[in-house]
C-alpha positions as CSV (number, residue, x, y, z in Angstrom):
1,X,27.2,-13.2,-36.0
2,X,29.9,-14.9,-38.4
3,X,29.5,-18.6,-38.9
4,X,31.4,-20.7,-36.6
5,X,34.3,-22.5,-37.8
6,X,35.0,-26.2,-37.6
7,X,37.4,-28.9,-36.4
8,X,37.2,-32.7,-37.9
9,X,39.0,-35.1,-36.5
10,X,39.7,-39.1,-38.1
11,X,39.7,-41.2,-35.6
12,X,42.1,-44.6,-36.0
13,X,46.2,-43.6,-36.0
14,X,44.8,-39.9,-35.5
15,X,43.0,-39.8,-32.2
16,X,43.8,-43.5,-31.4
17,X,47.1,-45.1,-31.5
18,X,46.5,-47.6,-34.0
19,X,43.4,-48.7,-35.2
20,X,39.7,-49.5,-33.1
21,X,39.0,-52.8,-35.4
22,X,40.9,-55.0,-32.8
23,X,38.9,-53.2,-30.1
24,X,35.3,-53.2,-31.3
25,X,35.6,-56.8,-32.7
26,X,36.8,-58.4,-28.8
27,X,33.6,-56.5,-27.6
28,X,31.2,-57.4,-30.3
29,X,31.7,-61.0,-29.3
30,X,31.3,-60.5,-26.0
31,X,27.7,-59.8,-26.9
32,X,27.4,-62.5,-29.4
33,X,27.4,-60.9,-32.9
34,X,30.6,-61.2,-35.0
35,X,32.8,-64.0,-35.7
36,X,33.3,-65.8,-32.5
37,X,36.8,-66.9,-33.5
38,X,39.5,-64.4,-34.1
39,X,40.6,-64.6,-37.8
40,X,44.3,-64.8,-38.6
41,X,44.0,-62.8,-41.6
42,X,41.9,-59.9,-39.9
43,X,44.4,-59.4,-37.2
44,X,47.1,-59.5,-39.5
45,X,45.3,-56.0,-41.5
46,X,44.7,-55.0,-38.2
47,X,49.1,-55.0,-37.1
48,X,49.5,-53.7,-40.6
49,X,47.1,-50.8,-40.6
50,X,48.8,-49.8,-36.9
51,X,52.3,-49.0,-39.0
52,X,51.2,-48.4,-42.0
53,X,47.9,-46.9,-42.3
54,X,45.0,-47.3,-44.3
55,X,45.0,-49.3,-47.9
56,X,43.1,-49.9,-51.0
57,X,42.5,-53.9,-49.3
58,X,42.0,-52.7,-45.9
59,X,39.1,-50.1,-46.7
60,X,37.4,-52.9,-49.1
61,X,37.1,-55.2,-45.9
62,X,35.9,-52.3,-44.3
63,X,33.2,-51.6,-46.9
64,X,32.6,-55.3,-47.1
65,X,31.7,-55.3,-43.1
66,X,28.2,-53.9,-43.4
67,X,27.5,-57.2,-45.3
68,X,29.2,-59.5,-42.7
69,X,26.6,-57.5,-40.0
70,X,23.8,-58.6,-42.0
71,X,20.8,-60.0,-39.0
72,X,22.6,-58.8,-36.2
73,X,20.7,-57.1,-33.3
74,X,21.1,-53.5,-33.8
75,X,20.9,-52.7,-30.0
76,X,23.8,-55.8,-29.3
77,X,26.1,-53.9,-31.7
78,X,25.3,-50.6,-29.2
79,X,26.0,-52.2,-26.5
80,X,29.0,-53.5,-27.5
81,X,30.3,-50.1,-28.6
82,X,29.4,-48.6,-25.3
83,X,31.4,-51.2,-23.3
84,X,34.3,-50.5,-25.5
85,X,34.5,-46.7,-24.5
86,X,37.0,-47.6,-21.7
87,X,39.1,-49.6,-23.6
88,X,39.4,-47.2,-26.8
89,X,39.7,-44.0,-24.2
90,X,43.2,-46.0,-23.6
91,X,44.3,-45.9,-26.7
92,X,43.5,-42.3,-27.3
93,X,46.7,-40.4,-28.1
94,X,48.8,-38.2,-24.7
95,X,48.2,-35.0,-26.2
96,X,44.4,-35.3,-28.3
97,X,42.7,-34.1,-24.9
98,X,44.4,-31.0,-24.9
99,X,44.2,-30.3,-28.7
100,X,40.6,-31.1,-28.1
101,X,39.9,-28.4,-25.5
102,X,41.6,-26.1,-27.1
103,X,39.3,-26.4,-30.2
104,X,36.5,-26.3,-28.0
105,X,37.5,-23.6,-25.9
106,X,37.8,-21.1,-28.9
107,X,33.9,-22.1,-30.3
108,X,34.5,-24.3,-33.0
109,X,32.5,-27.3,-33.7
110,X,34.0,-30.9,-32.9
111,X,33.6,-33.3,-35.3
112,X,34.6,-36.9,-35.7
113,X,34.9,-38.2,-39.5
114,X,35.8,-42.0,-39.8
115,X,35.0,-44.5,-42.5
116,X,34.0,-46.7,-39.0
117,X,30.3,-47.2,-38.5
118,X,28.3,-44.4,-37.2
119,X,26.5,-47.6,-34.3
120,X,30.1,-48.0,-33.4
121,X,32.0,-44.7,-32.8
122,X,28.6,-42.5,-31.6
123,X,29.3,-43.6,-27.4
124,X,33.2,-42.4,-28.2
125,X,32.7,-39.5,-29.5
126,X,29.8,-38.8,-27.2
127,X,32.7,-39.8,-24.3
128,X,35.2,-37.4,-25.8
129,X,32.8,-34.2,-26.4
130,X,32.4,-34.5,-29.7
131,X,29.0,-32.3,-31.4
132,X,28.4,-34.3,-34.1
133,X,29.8,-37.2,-36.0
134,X,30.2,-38.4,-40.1
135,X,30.9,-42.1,-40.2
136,X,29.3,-44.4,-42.5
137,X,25.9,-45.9,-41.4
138,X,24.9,-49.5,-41.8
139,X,21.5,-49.6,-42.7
140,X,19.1,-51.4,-40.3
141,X,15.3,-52.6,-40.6
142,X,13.3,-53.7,-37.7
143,X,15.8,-53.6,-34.9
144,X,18.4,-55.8,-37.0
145,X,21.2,-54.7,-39.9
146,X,20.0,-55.2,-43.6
147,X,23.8,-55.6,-45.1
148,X,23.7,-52.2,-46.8
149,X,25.4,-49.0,-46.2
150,X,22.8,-45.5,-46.1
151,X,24.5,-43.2,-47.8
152,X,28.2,-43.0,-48.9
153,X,31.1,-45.4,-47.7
154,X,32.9,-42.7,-45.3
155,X,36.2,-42.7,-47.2
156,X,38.9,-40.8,-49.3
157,X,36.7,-38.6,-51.8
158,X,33.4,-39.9,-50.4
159,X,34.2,-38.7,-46.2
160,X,35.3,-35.1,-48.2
161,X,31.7,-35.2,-49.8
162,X,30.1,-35.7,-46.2
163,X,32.6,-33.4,-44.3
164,X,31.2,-30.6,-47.5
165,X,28.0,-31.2,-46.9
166,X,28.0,-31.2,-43.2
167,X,29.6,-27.9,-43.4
168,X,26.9,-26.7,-45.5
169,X,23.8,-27.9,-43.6
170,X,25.8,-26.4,-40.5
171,X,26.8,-22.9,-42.2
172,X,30.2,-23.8,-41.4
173,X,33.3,-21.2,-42.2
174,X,35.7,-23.5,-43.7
175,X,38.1,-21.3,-44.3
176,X,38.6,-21.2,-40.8
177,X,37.8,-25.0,-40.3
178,X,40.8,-27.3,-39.3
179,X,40.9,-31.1,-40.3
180,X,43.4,-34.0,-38.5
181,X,44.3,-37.3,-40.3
182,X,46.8,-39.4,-40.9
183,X,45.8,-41.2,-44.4
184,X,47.0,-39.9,-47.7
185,X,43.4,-41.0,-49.0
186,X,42.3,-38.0,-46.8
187,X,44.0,-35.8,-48.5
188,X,40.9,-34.0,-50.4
189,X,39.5,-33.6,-46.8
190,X,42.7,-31.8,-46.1
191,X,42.8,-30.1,-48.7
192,X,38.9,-28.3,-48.0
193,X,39.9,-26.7,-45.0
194,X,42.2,-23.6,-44.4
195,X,43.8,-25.4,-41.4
196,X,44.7,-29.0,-42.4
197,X,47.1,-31.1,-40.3
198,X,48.7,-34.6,-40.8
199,X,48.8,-36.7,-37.7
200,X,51.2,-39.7,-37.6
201,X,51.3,-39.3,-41.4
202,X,51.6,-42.6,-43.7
203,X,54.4,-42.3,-46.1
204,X,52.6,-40.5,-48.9
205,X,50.7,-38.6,-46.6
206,X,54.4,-37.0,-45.2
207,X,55.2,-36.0,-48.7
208,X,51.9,-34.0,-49.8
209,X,52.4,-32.2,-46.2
210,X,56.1,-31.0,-47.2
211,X,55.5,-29.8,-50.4
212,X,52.0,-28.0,-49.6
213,X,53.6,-26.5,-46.2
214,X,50.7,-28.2,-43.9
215,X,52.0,-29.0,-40.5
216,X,52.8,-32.3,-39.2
217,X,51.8,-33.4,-35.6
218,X,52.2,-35.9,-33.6
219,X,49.5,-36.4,-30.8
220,X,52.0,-38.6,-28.5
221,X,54.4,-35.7,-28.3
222,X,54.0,-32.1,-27.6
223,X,53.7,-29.3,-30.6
224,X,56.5,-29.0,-32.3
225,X,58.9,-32.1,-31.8
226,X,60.0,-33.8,-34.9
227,X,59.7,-37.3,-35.7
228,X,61.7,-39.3,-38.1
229,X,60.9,-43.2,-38.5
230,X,58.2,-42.8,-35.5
231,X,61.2,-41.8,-32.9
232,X,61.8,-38.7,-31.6
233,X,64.7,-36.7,-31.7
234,X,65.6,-37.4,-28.0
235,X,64.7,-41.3,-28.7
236,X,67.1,-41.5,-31.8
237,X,69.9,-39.6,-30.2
238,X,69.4,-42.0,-26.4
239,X,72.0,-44.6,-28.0
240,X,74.7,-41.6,-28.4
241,X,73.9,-40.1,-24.4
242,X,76.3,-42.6,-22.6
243,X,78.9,-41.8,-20.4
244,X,81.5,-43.2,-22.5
245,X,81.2,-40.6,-25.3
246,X,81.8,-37.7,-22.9
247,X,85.8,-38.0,-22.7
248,X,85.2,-34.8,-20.9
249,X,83.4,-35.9,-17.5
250,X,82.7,-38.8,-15.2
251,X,79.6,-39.6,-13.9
252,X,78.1,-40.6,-11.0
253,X,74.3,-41.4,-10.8
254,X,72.5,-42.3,-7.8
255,X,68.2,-42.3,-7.3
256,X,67.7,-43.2,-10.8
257,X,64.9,-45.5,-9.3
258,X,63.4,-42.4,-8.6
259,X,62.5,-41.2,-12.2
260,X,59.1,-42.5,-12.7
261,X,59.2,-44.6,-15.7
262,X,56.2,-43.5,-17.0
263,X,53.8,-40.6,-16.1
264,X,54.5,-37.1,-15.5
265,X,56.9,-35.7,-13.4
266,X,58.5,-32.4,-13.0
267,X,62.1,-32.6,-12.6
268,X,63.8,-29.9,-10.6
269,X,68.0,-29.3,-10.7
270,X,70.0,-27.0,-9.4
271,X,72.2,-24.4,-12.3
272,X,75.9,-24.5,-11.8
273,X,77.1,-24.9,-15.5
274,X,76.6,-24.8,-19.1
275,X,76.9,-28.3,-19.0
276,X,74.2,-29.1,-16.7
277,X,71.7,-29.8,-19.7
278,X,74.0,-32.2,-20.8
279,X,74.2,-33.9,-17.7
280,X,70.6,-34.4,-17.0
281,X,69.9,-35.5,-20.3
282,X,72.3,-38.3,-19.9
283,X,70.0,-38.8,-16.1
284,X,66.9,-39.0,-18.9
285,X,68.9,-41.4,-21.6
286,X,69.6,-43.3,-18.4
287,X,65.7,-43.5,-17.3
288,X,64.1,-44.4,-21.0
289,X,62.6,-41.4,-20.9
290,X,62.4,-37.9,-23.0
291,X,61.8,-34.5,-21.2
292,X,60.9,-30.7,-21.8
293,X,63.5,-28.4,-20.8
294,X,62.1,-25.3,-20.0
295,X,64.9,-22.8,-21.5
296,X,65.5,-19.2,-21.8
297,X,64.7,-17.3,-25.2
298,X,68.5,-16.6,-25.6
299,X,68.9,-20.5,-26.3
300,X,66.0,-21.1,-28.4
301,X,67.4,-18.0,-30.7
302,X,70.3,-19.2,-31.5
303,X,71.5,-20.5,-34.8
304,X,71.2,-24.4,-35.0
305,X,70.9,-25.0,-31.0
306,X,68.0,-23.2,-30.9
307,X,66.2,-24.9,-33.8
308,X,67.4,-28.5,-32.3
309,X,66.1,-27.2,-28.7
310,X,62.6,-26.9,-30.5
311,X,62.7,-30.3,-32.2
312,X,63.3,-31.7,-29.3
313,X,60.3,-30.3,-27.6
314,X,62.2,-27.6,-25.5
315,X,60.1,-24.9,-24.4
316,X,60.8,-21.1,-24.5
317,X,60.7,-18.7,-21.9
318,X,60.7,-15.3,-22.5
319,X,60.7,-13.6,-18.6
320,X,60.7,-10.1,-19.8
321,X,57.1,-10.7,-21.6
322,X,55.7,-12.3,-18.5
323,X,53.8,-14.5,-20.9
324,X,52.1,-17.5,-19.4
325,X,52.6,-19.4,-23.0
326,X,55.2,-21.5,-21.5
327,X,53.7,-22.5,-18.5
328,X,50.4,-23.4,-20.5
329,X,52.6,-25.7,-22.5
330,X,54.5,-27.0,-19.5
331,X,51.3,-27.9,-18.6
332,X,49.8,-29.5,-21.4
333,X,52.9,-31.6,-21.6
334,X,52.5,-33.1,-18.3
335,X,49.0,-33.4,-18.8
336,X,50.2,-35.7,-21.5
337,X,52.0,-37.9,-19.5
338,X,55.7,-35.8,-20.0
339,X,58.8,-35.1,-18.3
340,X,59.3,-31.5,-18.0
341,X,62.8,-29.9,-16.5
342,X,63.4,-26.8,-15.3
343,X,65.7,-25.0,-12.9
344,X,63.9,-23.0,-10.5
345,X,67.1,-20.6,-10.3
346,X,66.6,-19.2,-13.2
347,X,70.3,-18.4,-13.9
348,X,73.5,-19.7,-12.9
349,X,74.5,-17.9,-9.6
350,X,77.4,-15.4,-10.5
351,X,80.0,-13.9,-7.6
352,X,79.9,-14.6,-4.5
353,X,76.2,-16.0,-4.6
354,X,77.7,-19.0,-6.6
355,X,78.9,-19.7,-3.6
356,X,76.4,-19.3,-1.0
357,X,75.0,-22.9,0.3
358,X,71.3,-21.8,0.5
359,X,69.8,-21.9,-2.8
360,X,67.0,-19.4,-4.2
361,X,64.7,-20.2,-6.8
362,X,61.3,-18.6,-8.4
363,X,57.9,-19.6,-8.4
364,X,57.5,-21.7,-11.9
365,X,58.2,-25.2,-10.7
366,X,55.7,-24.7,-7.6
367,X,53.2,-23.3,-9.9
368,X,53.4,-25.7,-12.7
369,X,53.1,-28.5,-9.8
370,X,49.8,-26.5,-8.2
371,X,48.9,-26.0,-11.6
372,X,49.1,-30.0,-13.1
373,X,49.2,-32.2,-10.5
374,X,52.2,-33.5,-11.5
375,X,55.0,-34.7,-8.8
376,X,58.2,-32.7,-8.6
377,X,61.7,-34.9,-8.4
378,X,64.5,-32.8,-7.2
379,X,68.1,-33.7,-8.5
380,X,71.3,-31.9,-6.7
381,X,74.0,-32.0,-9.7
382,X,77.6,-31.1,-8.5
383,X,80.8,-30.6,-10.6
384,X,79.4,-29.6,-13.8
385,X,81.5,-26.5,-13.3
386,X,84.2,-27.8,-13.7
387,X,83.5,-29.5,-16.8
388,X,82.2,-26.1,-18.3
389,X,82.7,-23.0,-16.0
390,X,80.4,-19.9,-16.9
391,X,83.8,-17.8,-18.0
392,X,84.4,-19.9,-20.6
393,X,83.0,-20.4,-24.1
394,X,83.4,-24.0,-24.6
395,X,83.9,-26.8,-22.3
396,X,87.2,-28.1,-20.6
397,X,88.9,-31.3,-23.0
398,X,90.4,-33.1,-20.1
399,X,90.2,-36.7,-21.1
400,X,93.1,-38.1,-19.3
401,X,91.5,-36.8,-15.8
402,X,87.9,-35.4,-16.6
403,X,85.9,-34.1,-13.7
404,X,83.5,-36.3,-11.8
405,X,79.9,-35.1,-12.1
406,X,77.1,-35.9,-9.2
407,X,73.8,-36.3,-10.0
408,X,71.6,-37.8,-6.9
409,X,67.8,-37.9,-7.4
410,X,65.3,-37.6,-4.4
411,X,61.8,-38.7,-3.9
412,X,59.3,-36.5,-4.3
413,X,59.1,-33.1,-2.8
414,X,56.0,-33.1,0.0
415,X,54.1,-29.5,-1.5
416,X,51.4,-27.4,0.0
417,X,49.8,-26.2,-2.7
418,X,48.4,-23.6,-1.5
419,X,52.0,-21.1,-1.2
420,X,54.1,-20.9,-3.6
421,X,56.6,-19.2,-1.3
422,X,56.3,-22.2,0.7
423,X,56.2,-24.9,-1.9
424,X,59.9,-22.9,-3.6
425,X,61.7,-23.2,-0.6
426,X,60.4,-27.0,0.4
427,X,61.8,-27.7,-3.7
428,X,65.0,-25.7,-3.4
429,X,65.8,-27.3,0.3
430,X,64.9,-31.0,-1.5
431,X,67.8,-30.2,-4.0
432,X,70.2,-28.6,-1.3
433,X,69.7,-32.2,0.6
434,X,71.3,-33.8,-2.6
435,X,74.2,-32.4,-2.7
436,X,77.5,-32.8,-0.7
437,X,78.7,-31.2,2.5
438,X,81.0,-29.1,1.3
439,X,77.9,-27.4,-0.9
440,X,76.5,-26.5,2.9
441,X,78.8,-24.4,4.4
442,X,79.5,-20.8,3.3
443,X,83.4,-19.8,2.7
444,X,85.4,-16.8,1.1
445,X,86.3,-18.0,-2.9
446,X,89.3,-17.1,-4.5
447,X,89.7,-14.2,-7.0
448,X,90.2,-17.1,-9.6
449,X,87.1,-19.1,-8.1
450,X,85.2,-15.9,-8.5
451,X,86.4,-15.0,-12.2
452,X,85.0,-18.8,-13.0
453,X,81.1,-17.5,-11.9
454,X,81.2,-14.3,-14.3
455,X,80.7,-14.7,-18.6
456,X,83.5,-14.2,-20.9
457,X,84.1,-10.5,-21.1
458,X,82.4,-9.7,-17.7
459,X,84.6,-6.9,-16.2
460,X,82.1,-5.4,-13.0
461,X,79.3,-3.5,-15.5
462,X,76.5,-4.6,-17.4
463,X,77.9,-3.0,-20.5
464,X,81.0,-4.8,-20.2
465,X,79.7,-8.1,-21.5
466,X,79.1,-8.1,-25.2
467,X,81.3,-11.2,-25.7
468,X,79.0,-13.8,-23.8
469,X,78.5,-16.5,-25.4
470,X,74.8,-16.8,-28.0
471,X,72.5,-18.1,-25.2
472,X,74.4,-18.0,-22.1
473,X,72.5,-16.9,-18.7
């Protein structure tokens, strides 16, 4: 049997947002040990160590603590990191649960590795299924702290010391072990294992992960999404999604009330246009809030869209594999508290079913609701078409009379979950509801109405339409 492999996790700006001091101080008062005032200075480290990470000062305070806990009540101190739990489990960043599991669901050992005292962080990690934990240990004498530290201070070279010699009492594989941290001072810890990651990386941190190729994550967004200055992509561009800087379209936006404002949610739109992404994007600028589109391969292969439709956290979807990949990570992004977008269509309706006022969709919003939990918001868009019909390679310019776009949101969709059948056509009906009565009544198009629904090139055979445009449907 080969040894099993590892994965150590630090815990404060890592697991946490920000750090636990703030946390674990409030509570150790509570039970009457620590400084029963809060101390200016302290708090101050405390705010600077949230943006900034850990420092040279801020670990020698840390160090220094095991001498400020000199005479208190070893059980009082337990206590007090037990009723913490709750609080801290708050803190804990959207996607660590997930990233968690996963670890755990392919064998490897959990492990939590903090320069935070061992009495403090045990009931945490116990809460968060951790197997074992490396933290430095105040020592302790006849129920009561002595002011010393047993063993090494839990920090820079000296936590890479105890993660080695964990790893050798436990017949770890290292090679195969993966470490998580956000400090630059962890950087030999990184640096021992054949899967290292920066989370939330301090400055310095940032750089050594560029130039050695390890991965940077961020455990408040899903896999993938870049983040520059602690914003998003979708975050930093939210200033630039306003009405006014499309010349091409006007916009009309009723239901916003209806996004949740935090939470998951799975937004469901009908697919007219190319130009529906755009539209409800500017519905998400308009809410404060940044969502997964789930998007065809075709989109995410393309030069330059496709790389920004994965910083952005897009998801791929690759029908002909019938790979459940993308519904996994659908999932795990609501179960992190995301937005995720998808049109249950599929494709934009070409021909005559453009045209037809019932809508059909496929099963993946109804299963990703039955599968997370998560509400699903319909939104009926209208007039995108005309903006940017599906013959055309590029949208209309038409800024002297631009098109007015619809975008009404519903409540919630009332599922089953038991039918997906059933739970599809209650989703696509919701959407149909939103838009206006023209969309519900069935008449003959025009030839030119129907060349609008077919790509460029399109001439009645499959074979006719090499020209489409790099991503189209």
């Amino acid at each position: 049997m080969s040894p099993r492999a590892a994965a150590f996790f630090d815990l404060d700006r890592t697991l946490l947002r920000g750090s636990s001091g703030e946390v674990f101080q409030r509570h150790l008062r509570v039970h009457g040990v620590g400084p029963d005032i809060d101390l200016p200075l302290m708090g101050l480290l405390n705010r600077a160590f949230g943006l900034v990470g850990e420092t040279r000062t801020s670990m020698a305070l840390a160090r220094l603590s095991a001498r400020a806990a000199k005479g208190w009540p070893v059980e009082s101190v337990e206590d007090a990191a037990r009723d913490a739990v709750p609080e801290l489990l708050e803190l804990l960043q959207p996607h660590a649960p997930s990233l968690l599991e996963e670890h755990r669901s392919r064998g490897r050992y959990l492990v939590m590795a903090t320069s935070s005292p061992t009495q403090l962080v045990t009931p945490l990690a116990e809460a968060l299924g951790f197997d074992d934990v490396i933290a430095t240990t105040w020592a302790h004498a006849e129920g009561r702290f002595t002011g010393g530290i047993e063993g090494r201070f839990v920090w820079a070279r000296g936590k890479w010391l105890s993660v080695r010699d964990w790893s050798r009492s436990h017949e770890t594989a290292m090679g195969r072990s993966y470490a998580y941290s956000d400090s630059y001072y962890d950087v030999p810890m990184l640096s021992g294992v054949g899967h290292p990651v920066a989370v939330n990386p301090d400055p310095r941190l940032a750089a050594v992960a560029m130039l050695k190729g390890w991965p940077i994550r961020h455990l408040d967004a899903p896999p993938g999404v870049v983040k520059l200055a602690g914003l998003e992509v979708q975050e930093l561009l939210r200033p630039l999604i306003r009405p006014e800087l499309i010349p091409n379209a006007r916009f009309e936006v009723t239901g916003l009330e209806n996004i949740p404002s935090e939470g998951p949610a799975i937004v469901c739109g009908n697919h007219r246009s190319y130009f529906d992404p755009t539209a409800l994007a500017l519905l998400f600028a308009r809410a404060g809030r940044s969502a997964r589109f789930l998007g065809k391969k075709e989109v995410f292969d393309a030069p330059v869209i496709g790389a920004m439709a994965s910083a952005m956290g897009g998801i791929r979807v690759d029908r002909g594999t019938g790979s459940v990949e993308p519904l996994n990570r659908a999932v795990e992004a609501l179960r992190g508290g995301e937005l995720v977008a998808i049109m249950p269509q599929g494709t934009i309706p070409r021909g005559p079913a453009f045209f037809e006022p019932e809508l059909k969709g496929r099963w993946g919003a109804a299963r990703l609701a039955a599968a997370s939990g998560a509400p699903v918001i319909p939104v009926g868009l209208w007039g995108t078409e005309q903006v940017w019909p599906r013959s055309s390679r590029l949208p209309r310019l038409n800024p002297i009379s631009p098109p007015l776009v619809t975008i009404n949101v519903g409540t919630p969709v009332e599922l089953t979950g038991a039918d997906l059948d059933t739970d599809t056509k209650a989703i696509m009906s919701a959407i149909m509801e939103l838009l206006p009565p023209e969309s519900r009544y069935r008449r003959e198009p025009s030839p030119e109405e129907l060349a609008l629904t077919y790509p460029p090139g399109y001439r009645g055979d499959p074979g006719s339409e090499s020209e489409r445009r790099p991503g189209s449907d």
